[in-house]
C-alpha positions as CSV (number, residue, x, y, z in Angstrom):
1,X,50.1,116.8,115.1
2,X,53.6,115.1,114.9
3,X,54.1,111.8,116.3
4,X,55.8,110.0,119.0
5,X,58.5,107.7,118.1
6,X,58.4,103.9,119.3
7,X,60.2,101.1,119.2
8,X,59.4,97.4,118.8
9,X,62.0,94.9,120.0
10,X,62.0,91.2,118.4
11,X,64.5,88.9,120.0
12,X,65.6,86.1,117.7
13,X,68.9,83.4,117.2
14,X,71.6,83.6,115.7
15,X,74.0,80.4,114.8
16,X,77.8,81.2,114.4
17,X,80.0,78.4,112.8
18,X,83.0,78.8,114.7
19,X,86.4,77.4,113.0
20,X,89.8,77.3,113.8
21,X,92.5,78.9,111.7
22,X,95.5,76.7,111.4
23,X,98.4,78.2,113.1
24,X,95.8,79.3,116.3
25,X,92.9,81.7,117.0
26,X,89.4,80.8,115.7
27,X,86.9,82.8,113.0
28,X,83.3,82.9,113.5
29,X,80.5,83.6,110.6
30,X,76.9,84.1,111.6
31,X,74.9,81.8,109.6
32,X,72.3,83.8,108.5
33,X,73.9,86.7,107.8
34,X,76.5,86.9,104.8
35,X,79.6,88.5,105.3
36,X,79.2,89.2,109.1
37,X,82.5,87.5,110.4
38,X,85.4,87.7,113.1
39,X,88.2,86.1,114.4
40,X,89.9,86.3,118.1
41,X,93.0,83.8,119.6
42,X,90.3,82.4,122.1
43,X,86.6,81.5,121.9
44,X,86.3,84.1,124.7
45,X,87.6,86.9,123.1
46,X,85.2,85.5,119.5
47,X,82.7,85.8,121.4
48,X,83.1,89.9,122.1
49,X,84.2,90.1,118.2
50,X,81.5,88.4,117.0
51,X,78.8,90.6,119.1
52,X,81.3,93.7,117.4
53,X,80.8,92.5,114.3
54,X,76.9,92.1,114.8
55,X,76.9,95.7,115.8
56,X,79.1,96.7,112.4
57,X,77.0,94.8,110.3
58,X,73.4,96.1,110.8
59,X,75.5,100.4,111.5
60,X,74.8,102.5,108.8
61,X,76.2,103.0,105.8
62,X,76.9,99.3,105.8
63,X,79.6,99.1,103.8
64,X,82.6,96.8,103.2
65,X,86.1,98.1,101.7
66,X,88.6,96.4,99.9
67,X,91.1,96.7,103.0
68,X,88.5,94.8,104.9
69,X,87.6,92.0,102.3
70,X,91.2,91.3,102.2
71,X,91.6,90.8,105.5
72,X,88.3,88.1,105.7
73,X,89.9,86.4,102.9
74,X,93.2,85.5,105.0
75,X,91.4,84.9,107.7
76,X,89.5,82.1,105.5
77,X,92.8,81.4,104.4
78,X,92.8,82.5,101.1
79,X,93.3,85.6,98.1
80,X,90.0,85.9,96.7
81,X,87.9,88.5,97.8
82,X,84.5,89.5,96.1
83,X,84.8,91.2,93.3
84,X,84.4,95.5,93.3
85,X,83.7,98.3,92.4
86,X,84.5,98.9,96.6
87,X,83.0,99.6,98.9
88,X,80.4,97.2,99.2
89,X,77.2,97.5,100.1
90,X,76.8,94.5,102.9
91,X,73.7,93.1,101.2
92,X,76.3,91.8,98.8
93,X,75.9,88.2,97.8
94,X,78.5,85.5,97.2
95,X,78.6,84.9,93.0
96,X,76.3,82.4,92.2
97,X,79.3,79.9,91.8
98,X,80.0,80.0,95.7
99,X,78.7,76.9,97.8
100,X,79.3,75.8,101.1
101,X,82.3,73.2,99.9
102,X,83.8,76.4,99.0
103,X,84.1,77.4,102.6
104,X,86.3,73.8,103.6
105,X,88.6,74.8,101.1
């Protein structure tokens, strides 16, 4: 006898560290999850990013290119961008080096 599908909804809180990017605009990162990330010219408009980005960052296959690491990285301000083979899955982890001084840099 097949089964019925259900679902099971768990609300819970997120934090997003909003910053603002010299020059103008404002990025957002979700603190606990690594790699989901926006940026908008008002907090308004982060806001609707940031929920776009939640919604990219749990869809399948959950992947992250080399096109799109760049563009993080100048959003952040800088070059670096994890390193490949791309795409990355979006469990990927910072190297063990990274620390949160990294991100005032």
């Amino acid at each position: 006898m097949p089964t019925a599908t259900s679902t099971l909804s768990i609300p819970f809180t997120l934090t997003v560290d909003v910053h603002e990017i010299e020059g103008g605009g404002f990025y957002g990162e979700v603190r606990q999850l690594p790699g989901c990330l926006s940026y908008a010219d008002t907090i308004e408009e982060l806001a609707d990013a940031m929920r776009e980005a939640l919604r990219d960052y749990f869809a399948e296959p959950g992947v992250m290119t080399e096109e799109t690491a760049r563009e993080l990285a100048a959003i952040q301000g800088t070059t670096n961008i994890p390193p490949g083979p791309y795409p990355l899955r979006r469990d990927y982890q910072p190297p063990a080096w990274w620390t949160e001084a990294h991100e005032d840099e």
